[in-house]
N, C-alpha and C positions, 0 to 999 in steps of 0.2 A: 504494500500500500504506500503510495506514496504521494505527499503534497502539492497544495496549487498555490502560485501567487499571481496577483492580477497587473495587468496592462494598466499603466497609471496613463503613461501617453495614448495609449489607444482611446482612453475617455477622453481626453482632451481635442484628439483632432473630432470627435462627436460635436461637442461646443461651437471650437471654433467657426465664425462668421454667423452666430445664431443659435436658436434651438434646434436640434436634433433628435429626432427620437431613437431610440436603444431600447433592447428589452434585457428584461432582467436575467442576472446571468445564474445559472445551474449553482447551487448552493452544496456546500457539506461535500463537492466534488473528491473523490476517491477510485485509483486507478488500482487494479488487482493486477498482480502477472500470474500466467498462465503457461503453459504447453505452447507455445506458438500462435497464442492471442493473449487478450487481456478480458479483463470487466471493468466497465465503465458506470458507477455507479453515484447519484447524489436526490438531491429533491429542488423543485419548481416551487417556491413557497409564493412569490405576491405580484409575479405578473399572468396577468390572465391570458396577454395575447401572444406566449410565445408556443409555439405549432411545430419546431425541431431544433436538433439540438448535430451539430456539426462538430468533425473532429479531421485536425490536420497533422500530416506529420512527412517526415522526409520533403521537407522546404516547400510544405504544400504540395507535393506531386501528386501525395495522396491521402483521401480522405474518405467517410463515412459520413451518411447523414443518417438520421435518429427521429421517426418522427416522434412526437407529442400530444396525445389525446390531453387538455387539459380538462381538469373538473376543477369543482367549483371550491374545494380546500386545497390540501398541499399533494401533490403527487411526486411519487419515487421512482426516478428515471435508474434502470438497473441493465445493461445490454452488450453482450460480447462483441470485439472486434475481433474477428478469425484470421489465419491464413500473413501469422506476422511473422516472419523468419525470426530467430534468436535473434537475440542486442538490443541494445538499448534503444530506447525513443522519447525523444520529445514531441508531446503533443498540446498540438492549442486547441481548444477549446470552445466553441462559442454557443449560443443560443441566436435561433433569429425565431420575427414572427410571420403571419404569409405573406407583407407588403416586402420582405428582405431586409427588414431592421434587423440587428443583428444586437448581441450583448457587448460590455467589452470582453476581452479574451482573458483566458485561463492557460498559465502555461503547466503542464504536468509532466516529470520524467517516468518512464515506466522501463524496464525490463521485461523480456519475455524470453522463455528457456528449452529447448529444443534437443539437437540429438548432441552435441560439446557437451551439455549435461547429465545427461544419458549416460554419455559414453565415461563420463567420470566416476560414476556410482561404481563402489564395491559389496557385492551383500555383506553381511552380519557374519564373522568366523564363529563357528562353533569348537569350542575348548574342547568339550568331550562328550558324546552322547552315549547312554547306556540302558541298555534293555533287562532290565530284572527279571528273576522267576515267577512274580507274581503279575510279571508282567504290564511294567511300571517302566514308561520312558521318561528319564529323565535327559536332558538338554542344558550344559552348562555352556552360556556363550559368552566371546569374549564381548571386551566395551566399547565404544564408535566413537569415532571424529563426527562430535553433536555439528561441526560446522560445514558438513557435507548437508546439512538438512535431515539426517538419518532420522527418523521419529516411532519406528516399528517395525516390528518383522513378523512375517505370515508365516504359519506352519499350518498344513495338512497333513492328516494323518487319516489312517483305518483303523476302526478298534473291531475286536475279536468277532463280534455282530455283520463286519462286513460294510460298517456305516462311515462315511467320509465326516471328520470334524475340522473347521477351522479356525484356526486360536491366532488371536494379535498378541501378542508379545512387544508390551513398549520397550523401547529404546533403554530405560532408567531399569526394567527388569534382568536380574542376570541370568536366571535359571528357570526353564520351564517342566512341571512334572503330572505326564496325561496317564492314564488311568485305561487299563484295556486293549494293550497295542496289540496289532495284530502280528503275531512271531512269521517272521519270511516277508513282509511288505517294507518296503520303504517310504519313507516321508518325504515330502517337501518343502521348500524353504524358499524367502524372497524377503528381499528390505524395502521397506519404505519411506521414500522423502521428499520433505516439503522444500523445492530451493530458498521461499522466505516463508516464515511463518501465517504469513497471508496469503497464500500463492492459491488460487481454485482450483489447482491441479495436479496430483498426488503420481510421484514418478513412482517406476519400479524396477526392481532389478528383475533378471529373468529367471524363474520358479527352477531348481536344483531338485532332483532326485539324491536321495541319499540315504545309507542303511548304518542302523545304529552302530557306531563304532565298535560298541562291546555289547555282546549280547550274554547273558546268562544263561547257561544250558543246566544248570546241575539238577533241571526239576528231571532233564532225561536219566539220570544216574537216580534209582531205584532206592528207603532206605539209605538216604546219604548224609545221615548226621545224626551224632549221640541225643537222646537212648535209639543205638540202632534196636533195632526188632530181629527176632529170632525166630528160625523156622523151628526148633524144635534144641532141646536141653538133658544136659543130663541128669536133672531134677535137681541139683544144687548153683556151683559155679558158670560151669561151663556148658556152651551151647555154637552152635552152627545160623550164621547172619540167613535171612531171609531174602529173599529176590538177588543173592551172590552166589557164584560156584565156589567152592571152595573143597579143595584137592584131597585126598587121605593124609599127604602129610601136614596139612595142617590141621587134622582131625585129630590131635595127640595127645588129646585126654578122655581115652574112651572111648574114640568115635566120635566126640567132639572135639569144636575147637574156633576160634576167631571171635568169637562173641564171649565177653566176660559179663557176667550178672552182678562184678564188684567181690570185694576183699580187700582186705586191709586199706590204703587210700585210695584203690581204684575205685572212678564213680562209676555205676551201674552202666550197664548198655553201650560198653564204649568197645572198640576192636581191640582187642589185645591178642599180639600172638607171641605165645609163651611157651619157651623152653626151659626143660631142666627143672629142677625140684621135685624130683619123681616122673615128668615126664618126658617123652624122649627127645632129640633135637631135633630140627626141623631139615631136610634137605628137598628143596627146590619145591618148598610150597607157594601155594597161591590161591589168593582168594581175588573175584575179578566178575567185570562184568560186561557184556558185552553189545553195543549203539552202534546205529547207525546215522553219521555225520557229512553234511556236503562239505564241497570242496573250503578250504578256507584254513585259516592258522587257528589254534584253540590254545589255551591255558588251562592245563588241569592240576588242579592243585590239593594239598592235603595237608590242613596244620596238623602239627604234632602234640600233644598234650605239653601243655606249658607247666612242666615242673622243673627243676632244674635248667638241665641244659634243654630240655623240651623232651627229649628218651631219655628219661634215666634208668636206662636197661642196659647200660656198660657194651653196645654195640661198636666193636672195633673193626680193625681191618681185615680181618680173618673170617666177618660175617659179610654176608652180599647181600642186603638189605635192599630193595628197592621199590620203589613207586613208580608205577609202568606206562605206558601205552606203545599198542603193536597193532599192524594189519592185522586180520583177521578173528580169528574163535575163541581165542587162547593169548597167554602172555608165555613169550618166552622159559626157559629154564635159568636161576639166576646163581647155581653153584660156580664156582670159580670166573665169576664176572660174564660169564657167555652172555649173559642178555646184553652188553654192552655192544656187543658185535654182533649180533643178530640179525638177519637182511631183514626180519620183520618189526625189529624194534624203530618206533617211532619216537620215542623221546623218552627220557630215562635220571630218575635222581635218587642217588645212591644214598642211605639214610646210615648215619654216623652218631657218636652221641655228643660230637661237639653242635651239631646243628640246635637252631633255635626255633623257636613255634613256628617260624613264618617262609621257611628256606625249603619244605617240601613242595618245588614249585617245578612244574613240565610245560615248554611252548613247545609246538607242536605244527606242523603244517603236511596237508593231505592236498591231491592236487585234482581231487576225484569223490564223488561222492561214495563209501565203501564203509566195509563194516570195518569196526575198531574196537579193540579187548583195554579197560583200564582196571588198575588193580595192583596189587601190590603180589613182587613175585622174592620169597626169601630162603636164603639158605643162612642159619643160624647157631652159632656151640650153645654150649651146656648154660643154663642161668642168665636166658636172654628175654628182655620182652621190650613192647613196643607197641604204645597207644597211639591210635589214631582217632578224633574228634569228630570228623567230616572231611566230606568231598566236593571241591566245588568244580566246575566246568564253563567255563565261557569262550566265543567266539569274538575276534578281534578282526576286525574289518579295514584298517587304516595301520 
């Protein structure tokens, strides 16, 4: 929006050599810029005879005229000039009435903003988007140069129903969190800006496809966190995890085995696989489960019980401890490191007891949609054991 001042000489040569008449000139006058026009917008308040309202620009080459129905109070002259290439302009102004009495002049500058501007816009970066297992996206973006005119960004999405929603996200908001997303679709994104805060015409950037950077998969992994569930026990301690295979030698107490029901600090429901103290040691057990995942990199990870060093199960070098993933049905054999070299092993961290809760961690990348075994594959001496918490799984797209 931008101001008028008036022709002080232009009323004068009216005067000069007698009376002249003039009609009165467009009041409250206010010029909008736009998209490659403007709005031209004020009110008619005390002359009755003026009938249009005239506007010059580029040295007079070229102009518009406006007509004016007047009534019998004040009228509000409101009306687009189209078809103005970018850049600035000066415009004058006048009213006349039907004999071609005119007002004096009104000079206004205006700006009007095109494809220069356009082509300046950046959309909105996004920090980091992620896809939860309850299936919660959240969107943290970064913050904008306010003096691009940035003022919002659109996001589309599909929730689980199959229904399209569209959210504005102001400029001043940093993080947005929808509710229902549908797992496999991607969203879209686009910014919003005013080049001045009066402008009648809202540019845009052009609408991005884009799939959440990190998705959580761990709701696919079965049973994937303390109190795990048991498919069956051997009516005290010890029992066999539900919805996991789990091998004969890890079944070493009794028939059972991987599922602790708790003892002494162990809390109930948690994986423990335990050698020695009566039962026998472990070679090349495994407990493991086995998804089918598309092409993409994955993170699958497993904290360790945060006691000490995280296993305080005195696991040294002489044990082959691992947290797995492999092509196909099965996890490798992990006695004297062979799963380390295994044409099927897909990503592999070897569990010591200097580790800490947070360092049983596997990236992973498949180039094909295919089945894949995750799980932990051990070979163990005498007086060993080893808590694990949960399992989590996520997809990384960026």
């Amino acid at each position: 929006m931008h101001s008028c001042s008036s022709n002080a000489d232009d009323y004068l040569k009216h005067v000069e050599g007698g009376a002249i008449s003039y009609t009165g000139k467009i009041d409250s006058l206010k010029i909008f810029s736009g998209r490659n026009r403007v709005k031209v917008q004020g009110l008619i308040i005390s002359d009755p005879k003026v009938s249009e309202l005239r506007m010059y620009w580029n040295a007079k080459r070229d102009s518009v005229v406006v007509p004016i129905n007047r009534t019998s109070g004040i009228d509000q002259i409101a009306t687009l000039v189209e078809n103005l290439p970018e850049n600035i302009y000066n415009f004058e102004v006048r009213t006349f009435d039907i004999k071609g009495n005119s007002s004096i002049s009104q000079n206004v500058t205006a700006q009007t903003f095109g494809v220069r501007y356009q082509a300046s816009l950046v959309d909105r970066k996004i920090i980091n988007s992620s896809l939860s297992s309850n299936l919660s996206l959240t969107i943290d973006f970064a913050a904008m140069d306010l003096t691009t005119g940035a003022f919002a960004t659109e996001i589309i999405y599909i929730d689980n129903l199959d229904v399209e929603h569209t959210v504005t996200v102001p400029v001043t908001q940093n993080q947005l969190v929808v509710p229902n997303y549908k797992i496999g679709s991607k969203f879209k994104q686009r910014s919003l800006f005013l080049p001045v805060k009066t402008a009648i015409d809202t540019f845009y950037t052009d609408f991005v496809s884009k799939d959440p950077q990190v998705i959580d998969l761990t709701y696919l992994i079965k049973n994937n966190k303390r109190p795990f569930l048991t498919s069956s026990t051997d009516g005290g301690r010890w029992g066999t995890l539900a919805d996991w295979t789990t091998n004969a030698a890890c079944k070493n107490h009794g028939g059972y085995g991987g599922w602790d029901g708790g003892c002494c600090d162990n809390p109930p429901g948690t994986i423990n696989l335990e050698s020695g103290w009566g039962a026998p040691v472990i070679t090349n057990g495994k407990i493991y489960q086995t998804i089918t995942l598309d092409a993409g990199t994955y993170i699958f990870n497993a904290p360790l019980l945060a006691s000490g060093s995280g296993l305080n199960s005195g696991y040294t070098l002489s044990d082959y401890v691992y947290l797995a993933v492999a092509k196909g049905t099965t996890l490798p054999d992990s006695s004297g490191g062979v799963l380390e070299t295994d044409s099927s092993t897909l990503g592999f961290k070897r569990i010591v007891n200097t580790m800490n809760s947070e360092s049983a961690v596997i990236t992973f990348t498949i180039t094909q949609s295919q089945q894949i075994t995750l799980g932990i594959s051990t070979t163990q001496g005498n007086e060993r054991y080893g808590h694990f918490l949960s399992f989590g799984l996520v997809k990384k797209n960026n």
